[in-house]
N, C-alpha and C positions, 0 to 999 in steps of 0.2 A: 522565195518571193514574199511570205508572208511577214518574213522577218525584215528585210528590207522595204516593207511599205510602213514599217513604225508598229507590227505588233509585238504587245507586251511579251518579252520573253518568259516570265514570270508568273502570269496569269494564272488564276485560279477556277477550275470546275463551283457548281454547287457543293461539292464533298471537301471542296479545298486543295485538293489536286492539281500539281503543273503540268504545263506540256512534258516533262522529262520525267514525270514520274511517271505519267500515262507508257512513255517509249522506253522506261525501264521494266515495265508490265508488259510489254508486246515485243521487250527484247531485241530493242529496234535500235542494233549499234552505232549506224550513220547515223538515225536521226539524234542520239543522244548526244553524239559528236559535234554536228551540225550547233547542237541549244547548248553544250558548254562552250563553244567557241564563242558563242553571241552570249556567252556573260550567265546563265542561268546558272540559279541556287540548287546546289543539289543536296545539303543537308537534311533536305524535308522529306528525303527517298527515303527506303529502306532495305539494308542489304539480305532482310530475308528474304524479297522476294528475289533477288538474284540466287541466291542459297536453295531455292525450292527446286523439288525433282521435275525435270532431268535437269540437275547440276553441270553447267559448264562452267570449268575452273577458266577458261579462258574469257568467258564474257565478266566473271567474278571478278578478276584481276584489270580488267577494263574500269569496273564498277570501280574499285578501289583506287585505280589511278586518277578516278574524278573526284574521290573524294567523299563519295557515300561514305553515312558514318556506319561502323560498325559496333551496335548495342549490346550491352549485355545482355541479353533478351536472346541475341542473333547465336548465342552461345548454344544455349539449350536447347538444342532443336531432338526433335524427335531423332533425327536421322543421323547417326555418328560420322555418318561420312560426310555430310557438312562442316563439321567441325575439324574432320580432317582437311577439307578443304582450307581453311582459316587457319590452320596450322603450317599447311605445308605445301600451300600454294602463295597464300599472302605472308607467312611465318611471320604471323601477329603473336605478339607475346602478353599470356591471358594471366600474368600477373602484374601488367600493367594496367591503370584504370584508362576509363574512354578517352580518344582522342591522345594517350599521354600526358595531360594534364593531368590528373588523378594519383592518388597513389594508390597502394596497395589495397586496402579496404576498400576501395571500389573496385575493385577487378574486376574482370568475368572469371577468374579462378573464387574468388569471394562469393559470387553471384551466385556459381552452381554451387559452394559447395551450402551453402541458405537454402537453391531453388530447385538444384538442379539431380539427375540422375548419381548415382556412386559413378560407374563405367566413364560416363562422361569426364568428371572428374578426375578420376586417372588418367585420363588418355590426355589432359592436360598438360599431367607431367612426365605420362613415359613419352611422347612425343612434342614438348615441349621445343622449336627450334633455336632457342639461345638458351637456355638452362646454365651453361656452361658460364656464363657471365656472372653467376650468383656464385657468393661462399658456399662451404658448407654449412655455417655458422646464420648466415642469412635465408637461407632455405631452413634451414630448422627454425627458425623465430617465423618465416611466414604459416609452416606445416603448424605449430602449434598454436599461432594466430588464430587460424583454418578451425583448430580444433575446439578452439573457444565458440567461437560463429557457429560452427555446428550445433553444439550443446545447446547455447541461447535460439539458437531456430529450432530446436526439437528437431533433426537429424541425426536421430540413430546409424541410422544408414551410412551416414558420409563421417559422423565421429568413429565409427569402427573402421569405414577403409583408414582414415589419417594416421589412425594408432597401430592397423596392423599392416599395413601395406609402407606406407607414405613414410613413416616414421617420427609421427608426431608424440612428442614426450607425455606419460602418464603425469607428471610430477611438475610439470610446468608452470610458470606462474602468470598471469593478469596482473595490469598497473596494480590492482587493486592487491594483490597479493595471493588470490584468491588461484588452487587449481582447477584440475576439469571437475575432480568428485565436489571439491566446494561447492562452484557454481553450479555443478548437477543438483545440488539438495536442492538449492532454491528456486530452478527453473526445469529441469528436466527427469523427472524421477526413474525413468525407465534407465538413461542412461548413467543416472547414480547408482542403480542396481549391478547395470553393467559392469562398472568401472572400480565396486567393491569385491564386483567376483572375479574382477581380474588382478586383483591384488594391491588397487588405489591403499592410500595412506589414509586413514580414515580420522585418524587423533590431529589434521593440519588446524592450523590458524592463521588467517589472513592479517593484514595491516590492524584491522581494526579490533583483532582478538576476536573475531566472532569463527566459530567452528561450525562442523559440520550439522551438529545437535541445533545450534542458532538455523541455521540456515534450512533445513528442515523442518521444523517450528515454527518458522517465518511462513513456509510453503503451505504448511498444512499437512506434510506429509505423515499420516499415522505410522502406517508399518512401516517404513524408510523410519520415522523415531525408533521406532522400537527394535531395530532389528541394529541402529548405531549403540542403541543404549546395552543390546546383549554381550557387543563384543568389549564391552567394559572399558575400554579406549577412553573415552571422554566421559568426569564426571558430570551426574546430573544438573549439580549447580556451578557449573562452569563460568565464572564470567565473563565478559568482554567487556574491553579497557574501559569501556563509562560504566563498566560494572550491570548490564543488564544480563541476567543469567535466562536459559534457554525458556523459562517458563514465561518470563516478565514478555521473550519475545512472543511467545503463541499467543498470549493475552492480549498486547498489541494489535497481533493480527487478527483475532477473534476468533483463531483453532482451538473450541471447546473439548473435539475429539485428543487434539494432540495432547491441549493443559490434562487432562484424565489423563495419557500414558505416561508424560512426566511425573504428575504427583503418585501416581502409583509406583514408580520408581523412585520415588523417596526427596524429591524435589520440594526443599523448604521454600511456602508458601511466604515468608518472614523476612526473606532475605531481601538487605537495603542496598541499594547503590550510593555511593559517595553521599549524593546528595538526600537520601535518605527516600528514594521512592521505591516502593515494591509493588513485588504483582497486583495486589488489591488498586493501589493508584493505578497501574496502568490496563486494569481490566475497567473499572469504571470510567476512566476517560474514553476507551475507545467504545463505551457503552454497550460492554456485552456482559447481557444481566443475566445469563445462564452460567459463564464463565465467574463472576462475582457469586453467586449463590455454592456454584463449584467449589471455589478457593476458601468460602467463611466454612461449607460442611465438610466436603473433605478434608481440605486443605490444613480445615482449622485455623485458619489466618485471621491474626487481630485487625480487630474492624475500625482499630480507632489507631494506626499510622499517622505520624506526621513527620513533614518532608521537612527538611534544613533548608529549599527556596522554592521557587516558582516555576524555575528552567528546569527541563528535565529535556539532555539531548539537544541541548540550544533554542529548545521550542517554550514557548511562555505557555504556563498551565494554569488552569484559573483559581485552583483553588489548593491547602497544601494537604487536606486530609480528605478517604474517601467521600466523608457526606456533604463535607461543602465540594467537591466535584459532581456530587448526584444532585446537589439544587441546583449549578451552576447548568445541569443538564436539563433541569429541570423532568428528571428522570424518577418518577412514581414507583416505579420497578425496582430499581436497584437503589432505594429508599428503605422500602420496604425488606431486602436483604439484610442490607445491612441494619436496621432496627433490629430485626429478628434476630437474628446473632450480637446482639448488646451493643452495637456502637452505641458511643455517648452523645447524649442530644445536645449535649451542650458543651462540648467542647469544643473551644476556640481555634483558629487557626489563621493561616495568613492566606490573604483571599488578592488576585488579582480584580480591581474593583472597576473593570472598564465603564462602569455603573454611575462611578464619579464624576456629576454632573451637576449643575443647580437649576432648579426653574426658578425664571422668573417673576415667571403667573402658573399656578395651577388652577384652571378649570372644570378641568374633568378626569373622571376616574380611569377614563382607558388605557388600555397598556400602549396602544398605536399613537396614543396622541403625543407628540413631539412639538407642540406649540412651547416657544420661548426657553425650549433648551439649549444647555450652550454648554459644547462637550470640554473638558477637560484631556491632556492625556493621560493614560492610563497608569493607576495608584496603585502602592500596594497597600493594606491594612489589618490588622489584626481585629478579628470579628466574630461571633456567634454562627450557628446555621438559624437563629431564624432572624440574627442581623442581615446575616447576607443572603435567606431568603426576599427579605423585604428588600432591599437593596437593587437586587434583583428583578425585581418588580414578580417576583413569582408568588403570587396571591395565594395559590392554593393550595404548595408547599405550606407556605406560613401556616397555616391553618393548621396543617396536617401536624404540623410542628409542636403548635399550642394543644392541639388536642394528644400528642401524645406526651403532656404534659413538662415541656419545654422549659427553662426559667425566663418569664416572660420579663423582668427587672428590668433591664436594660432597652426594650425596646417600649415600654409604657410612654415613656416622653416622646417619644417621636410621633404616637400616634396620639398625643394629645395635641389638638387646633389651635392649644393656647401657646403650646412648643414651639412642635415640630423637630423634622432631625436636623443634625448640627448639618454643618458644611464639613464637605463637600458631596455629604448624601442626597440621593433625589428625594427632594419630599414627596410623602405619600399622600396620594389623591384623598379627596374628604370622606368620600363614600366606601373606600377598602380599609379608613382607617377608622370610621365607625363600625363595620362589618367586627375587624379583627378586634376591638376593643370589647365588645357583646362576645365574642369568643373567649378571650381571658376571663370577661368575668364569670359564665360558664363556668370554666373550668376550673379558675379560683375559690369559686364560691362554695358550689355546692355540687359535685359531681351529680348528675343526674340520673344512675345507674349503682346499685351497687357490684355491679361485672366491675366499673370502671374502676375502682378500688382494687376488687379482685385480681384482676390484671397486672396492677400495679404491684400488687404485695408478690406474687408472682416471679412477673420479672424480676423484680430486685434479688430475689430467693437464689432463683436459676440460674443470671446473668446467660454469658454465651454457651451455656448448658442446654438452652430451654427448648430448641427446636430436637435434640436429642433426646432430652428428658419424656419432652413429649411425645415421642415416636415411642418408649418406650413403654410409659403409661398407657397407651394403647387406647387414646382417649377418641370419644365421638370426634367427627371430624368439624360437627360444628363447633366447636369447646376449643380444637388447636386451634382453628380459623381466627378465634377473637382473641386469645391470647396469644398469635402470633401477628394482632395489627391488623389482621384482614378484615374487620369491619370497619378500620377509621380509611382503609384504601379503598372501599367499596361503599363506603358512606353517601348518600348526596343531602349536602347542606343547603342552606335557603341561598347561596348566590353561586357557588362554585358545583362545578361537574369533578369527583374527582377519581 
């Protein structure tokens, strides 16, 4: 009556609910019969609750004839005998995705073996009702698919049914080239454990030359390093095809514990890629100043690297030697590292100068102020670190630069009013170029300290000896403090905090 006086078939409760889902809930056959005859949506239903205890496979198979969807969701259910329902009443086949639109990767075989139960999972494929349609060749590429999914979901559980039940291959490969023990280093450690004591191939290498050693390194995983590095399979300094060796990867990813296990295993800190970048480049770009202090004392690695370009990895780097990458970071820390172990202060390098810009008025000295700038694209150039501190607009670097006695030649003219820097440098504000001029002369003129001397003669003596030398001297702690830089890093000057 109600349907024939023009009510909306359709209609929504406050919850959003239809008339047919409400009589899918109250299991009210006729009436569900009655609202699909009159045209009502049933995709908005859901077939768990027909699935829910007491299970009747005959109202199920009603449900399904209207066209309820069945989710991947409706898979996992607590209760097995649900899913033998959907097996072997509606003989849905759950390595096909929703609706059959889908393929593989969305299954509900996909679904559980991410979400769901092992048992469940099984019962997938021992009672699978068309199984018999697949090769055996296709069932094995889905089984080891499966097995992949596992790994990357952290399912212990359902990667061991695949491998000892299902028959998913140890040795199998991903687009990527990569097998299950690869991908285990880098996302699953527990099941890289697994899959070494069950006899995995541990010396593999994927497409891109990266091994098991990379890919644990990448992870962070300590003991998974070290327990790859005992069984002597893969050397320490391994590289992969753009030549970044297992150390260069921990540094990247800022695994301080792991760089320590490598270089304790004999991993040369020196080692370049094509392009000429090593661990030191790529521990200070990814600004880990524990890992950069690691690599110059342990490691022993020269502080003063420079790269053949810019690119490292297809990615543009800003600068090609550690310390023009520690100004570019504007990084006080991992300055001071590398001073301390002798990088040179004045070694040039080629610097990506996104910096290359002109004003057309400078009025003020601030670093926020963008009046009348006008960007260029991004240049490369060959430069100083306190050219391309200034450049940078990093005031307090500069400074730190000139007072550790920097050669200040090259950039006098720029901070003279009567100058200024050429093009396409930013000129430097009136008031940081009077600041740093009083600075040179300082430090030109007359040291004001005879420490500052002392220091100086010092270093030069020691070079990257000096933080060892003096560990060995056994000197007051305030004595290494200034001879290794720690009073111009803890200094505060009349305009910089530094």
């Amino acid at each position: 009556m109600l349907l024939s006086a023009g009510a909306d078939v359709d209609t929504e409760d406050e919850n959003g609910d239809t008339p047919f889902v409400h009589a899918l809930r109250a299991r009210h056959s006729a009436c569900m019969i009655v609202l699909r005859e009159a045209g009502c949506t049933t995709e908005i239903a859901k077939m768990s609750v027909a699935l829910a205890p007491p299970c009747d496979p005959e109202f199920v198979r009603l449900c399904h004839s209207m066209d309820v969807p069945v989710e991947n969701e409706d898979w996992n259910a607590a209760d097995p005998a649900e899913v033998v329902v959907l097996l072997t009443e509606l003989r849905l086949d759950p390595f096909e995705g929703q609706y059959g639109r889908h393929g593989f990767e969305d299954s509900p075989f996909m679904y559980l073996v991410q979400e769901g139960r092992p048992e469940i999972v099984e019962m997938m494929v021992s009672q699978h009702p068309c199984v018999h349609k697949y090769s055996d060749d296709d069932l094995q590429t889905k089984y080891n698919a499966a097995l992949f999914k596992a790994i990357r979901s952290r399912r212990l559980d359902n990667a061991k049914l695949l491998l000892e039940k299902l028959g998913a291959e140890m040795e199998c490969r991903d687009e990527q080239g990569r097998t299950p023990f690869l991908l285990a280093c880098g996302h699953h450690e527990a099941a890289a454990w697994c899959l070494m004591k069950a006899g995995a191939d541990v010396g593999v290498v994927d497409n891109d030359g990266l091994t098991a050693l990379h890919w644990a390194a990448c992870a962070g995983r300590r003991a998974l390093t070290a327990a790859i590095l005992e069984r002597d399979i893969i050397a320490v300094n391994c590289p992969a095809d753009l030549g970044a060796t297992p150390l260069m990867v921990a540094c990247a990813a800022r695994h301080v514990d792991v760089a320590e296990v490598l270089l304790d295993a004999g991993a040369d800190a020196d080692l370049a890629t094509p392009d000429g970048w090593r661990a030191l480049h790529v521990a200070v770009r990814a600004c880990a100043a524990p890992i950069v202090r690691l690599l110059l004392v342990r490691g022993a690695a020269d502080p003063d690297p420079v790269s053949l370009s810019l690119m490292h990895g297809g990615d543009l780097v800003p600068a090609s030697t550690p310390l023009l990458i520690a100004i570019s970071l504007n990084s006080v820390r991992m300055m001071r590292h590398l001073l301390d172990a002798g990088a040179d202060v004045n070694l040039a390098g080629l610097v990506s100068a996104s910096t290359c810009v002109q004003l057309t008025s400078v009025s003020s000295g601030s670093e926020s102020d963008d009046a009348g700038i006008t960007s260029d694209p991004v240049c490369q150039q060959t430069c100083t670190p306190l050219q391309f501190a200034i450049m940078s607009r990093a005031w307090d670097v500069a400074e730190l630069l000139i007072r550790a006695s920097c050669d200040t030649t090259a950039v006098v003219q720029w901070l003279d009013p009567a100058v200024g820097t050429p093009p396409p440098v930013i000129a430097v504000p009136h008031d940081h170029a009077a600041y740093l001029r009083r600075v040179i002369a300082l430090m030109t003129s007359s040291p004001s300290k005879l420490a500052h001397l002392a220091r100086l003669r010092i270093r030069r003596l020691l070079g990257r000896q000096l933080s060892t030398k003096l560990a060995e001297l056994n000197l007051p702690l305030n004595t290494q403090q200034q001879l290794l830089f720690y009073d111009l890093f803890h200094a505060h000057s009349g305009s910089f905090d530094i």
